[in-house]
N, C-alpha and C positions, 0 to 999 in steps of 0.2 A: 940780525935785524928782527924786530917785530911785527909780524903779521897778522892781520884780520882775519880770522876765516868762517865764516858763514855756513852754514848746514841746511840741509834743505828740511828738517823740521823748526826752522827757526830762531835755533840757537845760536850766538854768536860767541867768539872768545877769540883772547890774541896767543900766539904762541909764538916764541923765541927760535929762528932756526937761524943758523949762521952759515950765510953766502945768501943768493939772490934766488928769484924765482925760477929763472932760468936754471939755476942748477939745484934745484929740489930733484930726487931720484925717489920715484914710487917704485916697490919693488915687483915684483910678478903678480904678486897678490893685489896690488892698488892700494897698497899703507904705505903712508910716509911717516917716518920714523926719529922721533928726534929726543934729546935727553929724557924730556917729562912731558911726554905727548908722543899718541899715535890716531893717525889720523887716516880714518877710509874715504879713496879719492872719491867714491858712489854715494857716500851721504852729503858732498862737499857743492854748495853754488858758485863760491869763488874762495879763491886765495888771494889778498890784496895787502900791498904795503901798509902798516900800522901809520898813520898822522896824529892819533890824540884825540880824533873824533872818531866818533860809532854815527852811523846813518841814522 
């Protein structure tokens, strides 16, 4: 599925992870990890399902 994720300087971009939010696993360090994306949960404001629109 593709998600939204927003940064807390601003930037926004979607990334592809496969299964639901509920089962995203950050690892000790706070990266989530996925084919071609790695993403630190401390620079993150949300993670939200991708619709086709950006805010």
């Amino acid at each position: 599925m593709k998600y939204l994720v927003k940064f807390k300087d601003g930037r926004k971009t979607t990334v592809f992870y496969e299964g639901s939010l509920n089962n995203m696993c950050f690892d000790d360090m706070g990266y989530l990890r996925g084919d071609d994306f790695i993403i630190n949960l401390n620079d993150v404001i949300y993670i939200i399902p991708f619709t086709g629109e950006e805010e």
